[in-house]
N, C-alpha and C positions, 0 to 999 in steps of 0.2 A: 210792368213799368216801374213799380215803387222800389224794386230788387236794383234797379239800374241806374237810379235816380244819383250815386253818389259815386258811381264812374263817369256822369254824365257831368254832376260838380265840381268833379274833378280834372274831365276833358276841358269844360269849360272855362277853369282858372290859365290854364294853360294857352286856348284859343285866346284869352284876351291878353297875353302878352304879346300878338301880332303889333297889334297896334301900339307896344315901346319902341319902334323900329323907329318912330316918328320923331322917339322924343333925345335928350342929350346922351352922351357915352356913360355917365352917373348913373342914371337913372335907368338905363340898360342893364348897368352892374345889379343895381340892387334888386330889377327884376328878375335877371337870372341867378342868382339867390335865394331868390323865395322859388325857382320853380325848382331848385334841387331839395331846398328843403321841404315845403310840400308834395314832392315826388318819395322823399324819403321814409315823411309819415307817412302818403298815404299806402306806397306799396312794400315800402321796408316795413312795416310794421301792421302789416296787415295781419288777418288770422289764419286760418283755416277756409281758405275762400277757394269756392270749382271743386276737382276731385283729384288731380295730380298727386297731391297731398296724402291722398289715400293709399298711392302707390311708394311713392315715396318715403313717409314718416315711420313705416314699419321695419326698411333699410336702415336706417335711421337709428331708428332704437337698437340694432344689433353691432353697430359701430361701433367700433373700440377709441377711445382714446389715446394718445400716444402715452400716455400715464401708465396703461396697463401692460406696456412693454412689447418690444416689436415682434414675436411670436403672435402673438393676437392681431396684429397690424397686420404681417404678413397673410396670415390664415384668411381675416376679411376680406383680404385684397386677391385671395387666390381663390376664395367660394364666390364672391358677387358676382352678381349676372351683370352689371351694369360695366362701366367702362371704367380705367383703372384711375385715370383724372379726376372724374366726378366722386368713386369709391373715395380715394384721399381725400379730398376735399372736405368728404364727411368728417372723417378722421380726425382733418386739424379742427375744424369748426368746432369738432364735440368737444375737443382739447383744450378750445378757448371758452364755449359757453355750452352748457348740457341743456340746449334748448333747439328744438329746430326752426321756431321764429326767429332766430339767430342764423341759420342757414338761410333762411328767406332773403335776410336784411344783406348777407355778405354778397350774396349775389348780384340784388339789387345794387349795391354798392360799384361793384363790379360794369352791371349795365349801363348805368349812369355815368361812371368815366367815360367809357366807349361812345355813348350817344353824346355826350359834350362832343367830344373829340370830331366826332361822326360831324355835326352841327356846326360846328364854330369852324370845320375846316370846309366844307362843303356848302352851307348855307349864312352863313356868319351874318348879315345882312335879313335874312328873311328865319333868322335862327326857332322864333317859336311856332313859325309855319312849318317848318320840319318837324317839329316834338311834335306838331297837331297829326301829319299826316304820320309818323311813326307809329302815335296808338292809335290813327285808324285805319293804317295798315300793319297788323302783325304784332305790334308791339303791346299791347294789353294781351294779346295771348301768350307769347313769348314770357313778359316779365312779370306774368302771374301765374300760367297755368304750366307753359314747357320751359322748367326753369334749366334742363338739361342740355335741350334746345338753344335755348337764348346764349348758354355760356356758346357754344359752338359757333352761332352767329356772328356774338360780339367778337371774336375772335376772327370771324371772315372779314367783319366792319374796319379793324386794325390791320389788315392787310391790303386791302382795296388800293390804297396810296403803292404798295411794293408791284401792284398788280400793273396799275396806268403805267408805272416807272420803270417795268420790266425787268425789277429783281426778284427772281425765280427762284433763290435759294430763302431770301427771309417770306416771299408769298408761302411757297412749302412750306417751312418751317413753321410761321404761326396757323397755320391749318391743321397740320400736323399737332399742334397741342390742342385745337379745337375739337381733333377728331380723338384725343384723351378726354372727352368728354360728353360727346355723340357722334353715333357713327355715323349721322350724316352727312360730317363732313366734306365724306369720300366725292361728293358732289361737285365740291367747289375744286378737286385738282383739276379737271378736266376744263375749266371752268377759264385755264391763266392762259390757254392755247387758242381762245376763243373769242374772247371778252372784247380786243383789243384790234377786231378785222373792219376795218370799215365795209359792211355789205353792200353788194347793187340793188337797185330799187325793185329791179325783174327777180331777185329772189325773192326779197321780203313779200312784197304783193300776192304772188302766188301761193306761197306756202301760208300766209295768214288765210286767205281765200278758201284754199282747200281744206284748211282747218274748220273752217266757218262751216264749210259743206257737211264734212264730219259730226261737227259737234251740232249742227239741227237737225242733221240727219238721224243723229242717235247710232250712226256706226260702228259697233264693237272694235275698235281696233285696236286699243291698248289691253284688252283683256286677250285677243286673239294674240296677240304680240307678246306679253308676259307667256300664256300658258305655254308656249311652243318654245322657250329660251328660259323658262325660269330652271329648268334640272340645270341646263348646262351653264347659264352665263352666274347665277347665285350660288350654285355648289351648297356647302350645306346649310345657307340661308332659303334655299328652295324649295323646302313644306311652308317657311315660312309664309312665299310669295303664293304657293298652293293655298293655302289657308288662306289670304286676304281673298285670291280670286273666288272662293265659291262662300267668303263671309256673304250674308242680305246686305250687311252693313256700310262693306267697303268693294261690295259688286253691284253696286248700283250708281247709275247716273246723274251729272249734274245736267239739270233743264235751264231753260230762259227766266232770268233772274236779275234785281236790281245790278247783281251785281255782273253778270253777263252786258247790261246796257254799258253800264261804267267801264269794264274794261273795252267794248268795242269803243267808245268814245275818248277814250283815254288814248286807246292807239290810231286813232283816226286822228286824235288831235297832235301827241307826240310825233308821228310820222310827216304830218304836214307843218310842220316845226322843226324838221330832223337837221337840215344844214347849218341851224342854231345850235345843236347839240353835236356840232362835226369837229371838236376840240378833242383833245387826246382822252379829258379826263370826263367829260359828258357824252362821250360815247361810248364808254364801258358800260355807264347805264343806261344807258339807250339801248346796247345789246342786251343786257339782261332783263329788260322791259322785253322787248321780244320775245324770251325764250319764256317769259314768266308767260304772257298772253298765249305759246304756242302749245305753253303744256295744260293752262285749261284746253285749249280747241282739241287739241287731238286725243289725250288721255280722260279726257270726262267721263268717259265709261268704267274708269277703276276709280274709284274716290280715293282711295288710301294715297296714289301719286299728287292726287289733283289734294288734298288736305296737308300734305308732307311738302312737297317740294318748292310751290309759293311763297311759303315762308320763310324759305331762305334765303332768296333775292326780291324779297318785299322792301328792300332798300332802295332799289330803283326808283319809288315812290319818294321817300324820303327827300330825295336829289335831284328830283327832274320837276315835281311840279313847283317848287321854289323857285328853281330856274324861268319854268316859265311864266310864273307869276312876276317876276320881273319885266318880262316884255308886255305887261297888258298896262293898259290906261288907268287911271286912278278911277274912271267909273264902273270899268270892266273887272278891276280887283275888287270894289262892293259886291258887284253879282256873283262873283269865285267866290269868296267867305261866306256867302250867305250860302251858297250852292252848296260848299263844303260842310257848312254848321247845320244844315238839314239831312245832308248825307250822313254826316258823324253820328245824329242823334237817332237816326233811323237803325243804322249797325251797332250802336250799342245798345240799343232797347234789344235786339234781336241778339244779342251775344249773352249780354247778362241779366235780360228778364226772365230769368227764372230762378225758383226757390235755391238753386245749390249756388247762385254767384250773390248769396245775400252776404254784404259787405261786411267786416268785422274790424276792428282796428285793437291792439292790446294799450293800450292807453285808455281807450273809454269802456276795454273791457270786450272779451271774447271767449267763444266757447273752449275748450278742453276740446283736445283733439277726440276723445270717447264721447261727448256729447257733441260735436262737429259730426262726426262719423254715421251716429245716429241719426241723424237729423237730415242727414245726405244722402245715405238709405233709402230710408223712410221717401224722400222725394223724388230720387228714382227709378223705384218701381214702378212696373210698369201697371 
């Protein structure tokens, strides 16, 4: 609990800029103000916090600067394993500061336009109830731990408008720089042919239904469904899919869980609300609420899709329950924040109660990535 206590003070500055929605356009400004600055200490300048870092900071150190001339640029940019956007990135960053809490911060930087953007154009009204439900969907892991991830997303976040509006060359296009940056991205093309179908009620129903059967049943099917198409539909990403499927780790099942109730509830309630969300630009996340719910029920059996894929259309959240915080009564939006501020507190004790998400800030002083390292070690052995 004490490990989580200061992501928890930090959610909590945040929740209570709900309640400036109340007050004049001034006093709006100056609270969204302090929540970029606040967002900026606490996660731009963070330390050595989780373990991402670990994998990361050692790329890091091998990065050339453009100072040391484009032979070395080049060469980095032709050994890394990683992608050729994020490789750069390193590159100029180390060019401007030989620190990698400097990469932290640029990113963060980064995120935080995108989520303005995301907010003011999407929620602008109910603006800090969107930052609430952001980090407590997806976005404290994203803007802390998958910083690789996040640029990819933010990059999906920035296209979303070309997607409702069905420009298909700038939708491509900035997915296409998100995917120079994780190759997840490859997710979201498939993604602009789809987003935008109003479905009938007789599909949704059943195939959530069936899902439901699956996922209590505990039916292997996404593991039966990888091992039979991983040779031919991944090509030479296909030991990789081999290796997840017979990991402990990432061939095991998600069971009935807080968070199992929530999303059955979320789509019981989203669905029976859906002809409020039948506008061109709240039904894009209405469909990707869907697909987010159908990939727990049916894939549960492989964890790697079910921990992977969520997070990329954890925006749906973002967008929808603002909206529908809108249509509820002034005594019915008490019992939502309170609902929500028990749920918030309950997923983050369980995300960062533990010794590796102990909080660090370089202002008041942080460990050295070698005494970081140690000490992260050290707490997760087994």
């Amino acid at each position: 609990m004490n490990f989580a206590l200061p992501y928890i003070y930090y959610y909590f500055s945040v929740f209570l800029g709900i309640f400036s929605s109340q007050m004049g356009r001034d006093f709006k400004k100056i609270t969204k103000l302090l929540f970029i600055f606040v967002t900026i200490y606490f996660i731009g300048l963070r330390g050595f916090v989780e373990a991402d870092w670990l994998i990361y900071y050692p790329v890091w150190k091998i990065a050339p600067s453009l100072f040391e001339g484009s032979d070395a640029v080049f060469k980095f940019l032709s050994n890394t394993f990683y992608e050729k956007g994020f490789a750069f990135l390193l590159v100029i960053c180390k060019t401007l500061c030989n620190n990698y809490i400097f990469l932290q911060f640029v990113i963060l930087l980064f995120t935080l336009f995108c989520l303005n953007s995301f907010l003011t154009r999407y929620c602008n009204k109910y603006y800090y109830l969107g930052a609430c439900l952001f980090y407590l969907f997806g976005g404290y892991m994203l803007s802390i731990i998958m910083i690789r991830n996040c640029i990819s997303v933010m990059f999906f976040i920035l296209s979303i408008p070309s997607l409702i509006e069905r420009n298909w060359k700038k939708y491509f296009l900035q997915n296409f720089i998100g995917l120079l940056f994780h190759s997840s991205s490859f997710f979201y093309f498939p993604l602009y042919f789809f987003l935008h179908i109003r479905y009938k009620n007789f599909l949704i129903i059943p195939v959530w239904l069936i899902g439901n059967a699956i996922f209590l049943l505990q039916i292997p099917l996404a593991m039966k469904l990888f091992s039979s198409v991983s040779g031919v539909l991944f090509g030479a990403y296909g030991h990789l899919v081999t290796n997840y499927l017979t990991s402990k780790q990432y061939a095991t099942s998600y069971g009935i869980s807080i968070g199992f109730i929530e999303r059955t509830l979320t789509f019981l309630l989203f669905f029976s609300k859906r002809k409020s969300f039948y506008n061109k630009e709240a039904l894009v996340f209405l469909n990707m609420f869907y697909l987010y719910s159908f990939v727990f029920l049916f894939f549960s059996d492989f964890r790697i899709v079910v921990d992977r894929i969520p997070i990329l259309i954890y925006c749906c959240y973002w967008f929808l329950y603002p909206k529908f915080y809108g249509f509820l009564t002034k005594r019915t939006k008490v019992i939502f924040l309170l609902i929500l501020l028990m749920y918030s507190l309950i997923k983050i004790v369980m995300f960062f109660g533990t010794p590796i998400g102990l909080y660090e800030n370089v202002v008041t002083g942080a460990m050295s990535y070698e005494n970081r390292k140690e000490f992260t070690m050290r707490e997760v052995k087994p």
